[in-house]
C-alpha positions as CSV (number, residue, x, y, z in Angstrom):
1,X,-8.7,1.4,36.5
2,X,-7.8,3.6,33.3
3,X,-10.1,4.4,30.8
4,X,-10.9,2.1,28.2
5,X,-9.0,2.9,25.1
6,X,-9.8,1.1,21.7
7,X,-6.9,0.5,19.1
8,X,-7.0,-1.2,16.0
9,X,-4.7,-3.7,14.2
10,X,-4.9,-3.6,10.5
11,X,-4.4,-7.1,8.9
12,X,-3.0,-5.7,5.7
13,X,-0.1,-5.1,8.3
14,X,0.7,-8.8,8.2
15,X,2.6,-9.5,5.0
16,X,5.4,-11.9,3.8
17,X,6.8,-8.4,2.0
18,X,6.4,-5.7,0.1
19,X,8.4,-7.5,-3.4
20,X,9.1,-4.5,-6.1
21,X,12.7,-2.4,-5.3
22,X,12.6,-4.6,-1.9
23,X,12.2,-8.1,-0.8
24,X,9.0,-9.7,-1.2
25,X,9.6,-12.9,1.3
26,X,11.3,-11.4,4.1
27,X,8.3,-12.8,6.6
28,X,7.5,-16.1,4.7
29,X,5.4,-16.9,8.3
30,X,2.8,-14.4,6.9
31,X,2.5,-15.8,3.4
32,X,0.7,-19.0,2.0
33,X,-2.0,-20.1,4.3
34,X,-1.8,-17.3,7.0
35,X,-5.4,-15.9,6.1
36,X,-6.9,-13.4,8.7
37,X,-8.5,-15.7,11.3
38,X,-4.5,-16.4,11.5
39,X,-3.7,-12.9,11.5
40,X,-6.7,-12.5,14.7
41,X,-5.3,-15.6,16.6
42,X,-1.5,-14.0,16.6
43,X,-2.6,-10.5,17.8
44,X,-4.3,-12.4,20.3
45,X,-1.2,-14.2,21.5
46,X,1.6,-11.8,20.4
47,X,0.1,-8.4,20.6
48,X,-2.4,-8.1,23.2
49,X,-0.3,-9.2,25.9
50,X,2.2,-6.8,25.5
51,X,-0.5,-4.0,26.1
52,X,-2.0,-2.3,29.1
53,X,-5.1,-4.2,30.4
54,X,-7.1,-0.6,29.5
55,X,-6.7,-1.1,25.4
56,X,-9.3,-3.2,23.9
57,X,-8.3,-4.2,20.4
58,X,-10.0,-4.8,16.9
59,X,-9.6,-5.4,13.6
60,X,-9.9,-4.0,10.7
61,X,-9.9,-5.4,6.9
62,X,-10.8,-5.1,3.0
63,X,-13.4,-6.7,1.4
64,X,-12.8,-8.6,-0.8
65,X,-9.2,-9.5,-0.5
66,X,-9.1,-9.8,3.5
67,X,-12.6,-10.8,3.8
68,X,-14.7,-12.4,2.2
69,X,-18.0,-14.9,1.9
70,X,-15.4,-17.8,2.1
71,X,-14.1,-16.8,5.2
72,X,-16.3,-14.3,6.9
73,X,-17.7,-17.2,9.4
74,X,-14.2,-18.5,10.3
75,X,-13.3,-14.3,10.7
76,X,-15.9,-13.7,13.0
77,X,-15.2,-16.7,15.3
78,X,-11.7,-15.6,15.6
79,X,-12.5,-12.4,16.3
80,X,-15.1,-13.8,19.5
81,X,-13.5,-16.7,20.6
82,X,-10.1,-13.9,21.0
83,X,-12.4,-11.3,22.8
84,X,-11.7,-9.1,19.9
85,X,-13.8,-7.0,17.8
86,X,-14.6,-5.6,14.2
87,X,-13.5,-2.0,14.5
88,X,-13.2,-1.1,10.5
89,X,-14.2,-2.8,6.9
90,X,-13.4,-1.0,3.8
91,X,-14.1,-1.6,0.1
92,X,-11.0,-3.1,-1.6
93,X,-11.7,-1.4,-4.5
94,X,-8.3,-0.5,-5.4
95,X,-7.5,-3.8,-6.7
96,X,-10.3,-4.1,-9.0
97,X,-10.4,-0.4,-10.5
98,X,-8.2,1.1,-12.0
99,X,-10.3,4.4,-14.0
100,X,-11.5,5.6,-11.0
101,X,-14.2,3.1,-9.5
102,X,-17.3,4.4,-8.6
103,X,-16.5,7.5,-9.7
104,X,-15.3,6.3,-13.2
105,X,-16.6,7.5,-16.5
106,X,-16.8,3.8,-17.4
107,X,-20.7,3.0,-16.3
108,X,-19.4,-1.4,-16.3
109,X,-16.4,0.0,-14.1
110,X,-18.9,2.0,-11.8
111,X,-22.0,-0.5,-11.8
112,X,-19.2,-3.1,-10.4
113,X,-17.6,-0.3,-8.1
114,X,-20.9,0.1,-6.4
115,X,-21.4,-3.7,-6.2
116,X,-18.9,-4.3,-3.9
117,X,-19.7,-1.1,-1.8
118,X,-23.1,-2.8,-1.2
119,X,-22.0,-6.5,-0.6
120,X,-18.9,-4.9,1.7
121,X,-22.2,-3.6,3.9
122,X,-23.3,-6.5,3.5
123,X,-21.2,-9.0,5.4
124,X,-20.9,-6.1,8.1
125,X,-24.0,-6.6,8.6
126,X,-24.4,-10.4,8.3
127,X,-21.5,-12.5,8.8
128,X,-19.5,-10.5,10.7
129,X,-22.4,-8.7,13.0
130,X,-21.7,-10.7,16.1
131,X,-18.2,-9.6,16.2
132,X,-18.9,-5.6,16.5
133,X,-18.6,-4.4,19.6
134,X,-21.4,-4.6,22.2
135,X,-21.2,-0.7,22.7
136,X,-22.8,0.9,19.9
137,X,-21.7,4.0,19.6
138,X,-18.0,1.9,18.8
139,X,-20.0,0.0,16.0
140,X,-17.3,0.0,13.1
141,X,-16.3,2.4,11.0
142,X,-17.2,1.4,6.9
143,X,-13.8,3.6,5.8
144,X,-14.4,5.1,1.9
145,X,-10.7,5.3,0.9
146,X,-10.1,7.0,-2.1
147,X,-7.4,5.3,-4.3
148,X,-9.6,4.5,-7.1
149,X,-11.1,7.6,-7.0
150,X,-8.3,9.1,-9.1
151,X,-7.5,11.1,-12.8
152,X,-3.9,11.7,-14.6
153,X,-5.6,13.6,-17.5
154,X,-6.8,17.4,-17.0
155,X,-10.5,17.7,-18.7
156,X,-13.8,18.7,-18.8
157,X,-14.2,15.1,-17.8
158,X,-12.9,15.4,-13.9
159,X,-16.3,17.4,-12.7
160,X,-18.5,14.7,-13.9
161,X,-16.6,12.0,-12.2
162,X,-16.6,14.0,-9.0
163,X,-20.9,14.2,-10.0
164,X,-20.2,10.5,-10.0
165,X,-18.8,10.2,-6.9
166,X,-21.2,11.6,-5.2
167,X,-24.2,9.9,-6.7
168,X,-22.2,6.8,-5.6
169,X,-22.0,7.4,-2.1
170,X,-25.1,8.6,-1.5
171,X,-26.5,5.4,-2.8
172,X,-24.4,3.2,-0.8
173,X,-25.3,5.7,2.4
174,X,-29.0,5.1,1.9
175,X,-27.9,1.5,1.6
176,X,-26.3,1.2,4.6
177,X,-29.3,3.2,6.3
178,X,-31.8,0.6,5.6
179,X,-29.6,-2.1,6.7
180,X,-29.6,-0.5,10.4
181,X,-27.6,2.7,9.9
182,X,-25.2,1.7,12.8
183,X,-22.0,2.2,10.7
184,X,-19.6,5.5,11.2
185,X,-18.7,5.9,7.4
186,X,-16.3,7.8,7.0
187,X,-13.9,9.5,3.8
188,X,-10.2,8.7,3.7
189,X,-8.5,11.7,2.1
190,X,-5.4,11.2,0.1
191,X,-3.5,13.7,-2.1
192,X,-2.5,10.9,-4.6
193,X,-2.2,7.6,-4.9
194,X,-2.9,4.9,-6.8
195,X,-3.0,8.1,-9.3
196,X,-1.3,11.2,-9.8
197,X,-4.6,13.5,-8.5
198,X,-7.2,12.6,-6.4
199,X,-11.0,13.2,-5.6
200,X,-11.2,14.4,-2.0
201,X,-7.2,15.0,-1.8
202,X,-7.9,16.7,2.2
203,X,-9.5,17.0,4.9
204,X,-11.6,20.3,4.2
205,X,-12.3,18.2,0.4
206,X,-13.9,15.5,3.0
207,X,-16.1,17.9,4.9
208,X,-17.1,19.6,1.9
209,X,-18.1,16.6,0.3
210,X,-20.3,15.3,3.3
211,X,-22.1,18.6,3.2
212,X,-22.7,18.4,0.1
213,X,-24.1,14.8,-0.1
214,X,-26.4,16.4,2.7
215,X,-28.2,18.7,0.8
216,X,-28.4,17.6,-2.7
217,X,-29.4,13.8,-1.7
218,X,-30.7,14.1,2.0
219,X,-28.1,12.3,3.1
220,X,-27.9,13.1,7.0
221,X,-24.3,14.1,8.4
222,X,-24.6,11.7,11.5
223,X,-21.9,9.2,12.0
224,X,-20.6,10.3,8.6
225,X,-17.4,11.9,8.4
226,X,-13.2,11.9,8.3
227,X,-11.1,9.0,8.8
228,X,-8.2,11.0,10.0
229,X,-4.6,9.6,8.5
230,X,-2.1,11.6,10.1
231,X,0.3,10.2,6.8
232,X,-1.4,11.7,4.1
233,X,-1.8,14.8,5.8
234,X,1.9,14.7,6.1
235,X,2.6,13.9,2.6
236,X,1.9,16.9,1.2
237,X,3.0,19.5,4.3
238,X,-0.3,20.0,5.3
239,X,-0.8,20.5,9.1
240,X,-2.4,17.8,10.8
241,X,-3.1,19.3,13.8
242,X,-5.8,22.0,12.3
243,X,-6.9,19.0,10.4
244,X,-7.6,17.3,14.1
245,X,-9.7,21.0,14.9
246,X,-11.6,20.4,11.9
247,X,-12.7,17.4,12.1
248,X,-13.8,17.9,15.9
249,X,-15.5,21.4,15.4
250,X,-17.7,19.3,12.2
251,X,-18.3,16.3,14.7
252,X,-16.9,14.3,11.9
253,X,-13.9,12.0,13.3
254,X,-15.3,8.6,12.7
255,X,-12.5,7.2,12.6
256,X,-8.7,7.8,13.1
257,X,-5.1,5.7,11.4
258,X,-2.5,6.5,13.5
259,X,0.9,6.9,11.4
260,X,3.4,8.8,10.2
261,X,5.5,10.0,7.3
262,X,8.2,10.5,10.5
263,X,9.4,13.9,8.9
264,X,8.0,15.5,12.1
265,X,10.1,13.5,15.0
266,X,13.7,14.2,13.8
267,X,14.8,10.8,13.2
268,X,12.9,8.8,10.8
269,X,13.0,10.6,7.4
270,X,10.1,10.6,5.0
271,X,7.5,13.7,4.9
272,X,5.8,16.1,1.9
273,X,7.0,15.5,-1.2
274,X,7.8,11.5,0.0
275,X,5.6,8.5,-0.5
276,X,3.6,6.6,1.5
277,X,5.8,5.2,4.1
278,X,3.3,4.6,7.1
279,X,5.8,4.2,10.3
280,X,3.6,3.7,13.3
281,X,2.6,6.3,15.8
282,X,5.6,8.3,16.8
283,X,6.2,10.4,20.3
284,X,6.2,14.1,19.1
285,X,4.8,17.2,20.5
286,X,1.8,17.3,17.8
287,X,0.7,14.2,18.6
288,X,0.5,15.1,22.0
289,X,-1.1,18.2,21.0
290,X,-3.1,15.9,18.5
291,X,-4.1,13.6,21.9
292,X,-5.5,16.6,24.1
293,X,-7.7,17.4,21.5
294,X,-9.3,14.8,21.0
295,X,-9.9,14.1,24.7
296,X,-11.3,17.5,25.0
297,X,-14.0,16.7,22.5
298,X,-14.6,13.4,24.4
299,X,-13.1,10.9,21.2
300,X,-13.7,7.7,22.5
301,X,-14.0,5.3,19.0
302,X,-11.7,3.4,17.2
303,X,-8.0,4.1,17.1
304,X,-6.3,2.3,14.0
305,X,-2.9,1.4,13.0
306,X,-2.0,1.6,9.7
307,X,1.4,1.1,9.3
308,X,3.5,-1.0,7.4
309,X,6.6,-3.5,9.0
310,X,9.8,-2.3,6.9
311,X,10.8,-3.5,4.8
312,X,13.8,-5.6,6.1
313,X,11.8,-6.1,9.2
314,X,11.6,-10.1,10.2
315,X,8.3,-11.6,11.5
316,X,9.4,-10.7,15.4
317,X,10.7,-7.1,14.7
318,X,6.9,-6.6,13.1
319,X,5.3,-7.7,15.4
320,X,7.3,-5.2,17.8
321,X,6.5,-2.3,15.2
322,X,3.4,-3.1,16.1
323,X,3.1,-2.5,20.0
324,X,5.2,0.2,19.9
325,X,2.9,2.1,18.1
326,X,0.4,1.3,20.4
327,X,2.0,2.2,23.3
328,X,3.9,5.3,21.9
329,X,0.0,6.5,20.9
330,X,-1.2,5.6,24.8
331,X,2.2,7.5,26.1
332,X,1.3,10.9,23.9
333,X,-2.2,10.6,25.5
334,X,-1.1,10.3,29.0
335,X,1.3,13.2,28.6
336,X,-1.6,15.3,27.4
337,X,-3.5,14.6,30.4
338,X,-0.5,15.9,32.6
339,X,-0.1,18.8,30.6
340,X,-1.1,21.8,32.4
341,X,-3.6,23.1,29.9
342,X,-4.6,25.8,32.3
343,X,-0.7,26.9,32.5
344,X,-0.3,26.4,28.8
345,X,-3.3,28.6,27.5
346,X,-2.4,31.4,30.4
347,X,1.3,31.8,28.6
348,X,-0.2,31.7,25.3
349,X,-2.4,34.5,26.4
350,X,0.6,36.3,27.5
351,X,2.5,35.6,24.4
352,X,5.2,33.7,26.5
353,X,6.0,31.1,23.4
354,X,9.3,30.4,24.6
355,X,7.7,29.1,27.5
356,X,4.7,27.0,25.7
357,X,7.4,25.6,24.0
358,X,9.5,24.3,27.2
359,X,5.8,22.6,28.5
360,X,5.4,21.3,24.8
361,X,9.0,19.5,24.8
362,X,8.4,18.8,28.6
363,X,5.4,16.7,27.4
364,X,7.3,14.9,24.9
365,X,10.2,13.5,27.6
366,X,7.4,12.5,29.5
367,X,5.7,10.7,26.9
368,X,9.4,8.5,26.1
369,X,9.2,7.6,29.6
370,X,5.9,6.5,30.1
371,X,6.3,4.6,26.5
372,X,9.5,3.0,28.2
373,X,7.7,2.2,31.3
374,X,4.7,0.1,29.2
375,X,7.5,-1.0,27.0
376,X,9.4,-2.6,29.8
């Protein structure tokens, strides 16, 4: 029997369509009165079956436009009566605040910011409880993503809002501790988006910021940390698989979102400089070098998906989107265990690129056929 392996379906996957340049009805299935217990109930039926018998799956979702009081009850039964779990809940602050939420210079904008931080923890910890899963250490991750947290003016002003920011969070960590402290909370970077610059734009901006929550409030590091989004690593060139050896030496992968720009894969275009696109998981030779490392340092929490369908994707070829990311994610982790590490570091050592190179690509053929063997 393989190793368990835990992957995550985002519901914000699951839309009628994106509307703006593109359609906005092109899956009118997932529109109207297909909520998320819906949403549970067809990865139940349409995903999970299409999936090796190793991957347990969960769910993740915003509070409060996902989520809510309304619904939580009729969430969490879905989630149990499918044998599947609550693996992430975020703030969806982004759609309430738009000058900079809880880091904002407006104290109304801020004092409401921080309300919904504290009633997100909330219903993780009430409503929802019964539907985390039964191992603790793969409790679910509360994911602080930063798209509030955002300027488009250059003052004086941006120091106090990063103050702000952390004030914030250290609030809502102490929070959280007093409710049980089982949460992995972890920081989202993003180099823009919803505004031109961001607070916490990288990875290193992430680790920095825990450290410094650490000694100027007493905020302890454990289970705080990265969420690591391969995307918006990729959006602005940066390399994510030093952003992977960060995150791992700092013990602070709490999470991981499993996508891609698709620059990096020679077929789907997108990369620095593009906007968020969020393909799935692709097969490339830094994932699979992305996969060893994180079974070196013994990962064994949440993988997420956050992707979006394309565009002019119909309800079916979503749905596919879907588990091929999945499996193309499982098939860069089997290559990496086949990799001959021992072979690889030795012609390293010997400065024998050319040949790390040849075991590199080797690793990626294998992965396509062990993707097209679970595809099948």
């Amino acid at each position: 029997m393989a190793e368990k392996s835990l992957h995550s379906i985002c519901r914000w996957t699951f839309n009628p369509g994106k509307g703006g340049f593109v359609p906005g009805d092109m899956r009118p299935e997932w529109g109207g009165k297909f909520g998320t217990p819906e949403m549970i109930e067809l990865v139940a039926k349409k995903i999970k079956p299409r999936l090796p018998k190793n991957v347990e799956l969960g769910i993740e979702m915003h509070y409060d436009a996902e989520v809510d009081d309304n619904n939580a009850a009729a969430v969490a039964d879905a989630l149990i009566g499918n044998k599947l779990y609550l693996a992430m809940i975020t703030p969806g602050a982004h759609t309430h605040f738009a000058y900079g939420g809880i880091a904002s210079l407006d104290p109304n904008e801020r004092k409401a910011a921080e309300e919904l931080g504290t009633k997100t923890v909330d219903i993780a910890y009430g409503t929802l409880k019964k539907a985390w899963h039964p191992d603790i250490d793969k409790a679910p991750a509360f994911v602080i993503w930063n798209g509030s947290f955002g300027y488009d003016i250059a003052t004086i002003g941006i120091k106090q809002m990063y103050q702000n920011l952390k004030e914030s969070v250290a609030g809502l960590c102490k929070y959280e501790q007093k409710k049980g402290g089982k949460l992995h909370i972890g920081f989202e970077p993003k180099p823009n988006e919803g505004h031109p610059a961001m607070l916490i734009p990288t990875v290193a901006s992430a680790l920095l910021f825990w450290m410094r929550i650490e000694d100027e409030f007493g905020v302890p590091r454990k289970n705080k940390g990265v969420n690591k989004e391969f995307g918006h690593s990729e959006m602005i060139g940066l390399d994510h698989v030093y952003d992977t050896v960060e995150e791992l030496d700092n013990n602070m992968m709490v999470h991981m979102h499993l996508n891609s720009q698709g620059y990096n894969d020679g077929i789907i275009l997108g990369g620095p400089g593009k906007y968020d696109i969020d393909h799935g998981a692709r097969i490339n030779g830094m994932n699979v070098a992305i996969a060893g490392l994180i079974q070196q340092a013994g990962y064994a929490r949440w993988k997420g998906h956050d992707m979006q369908t394309r565009a002019y994707d119909n309800a079916e070829q979503g749905i596919d989107r879907v588990v091929r990311s999945v499996l193309s994610w499982e098939a860069c982790e089997k290559a990496a265990k086949k990799l001959n590490t021992k072979s690889l570091m030795s012609a390293l050592a010997k400065r024998q690129t050319a040949k790390a190179e040849d075991m590199m690509r080797a690793a990626v053929v294998a992965a396509q056929n062990y993707f097209d063997e679970m595809y099948k």
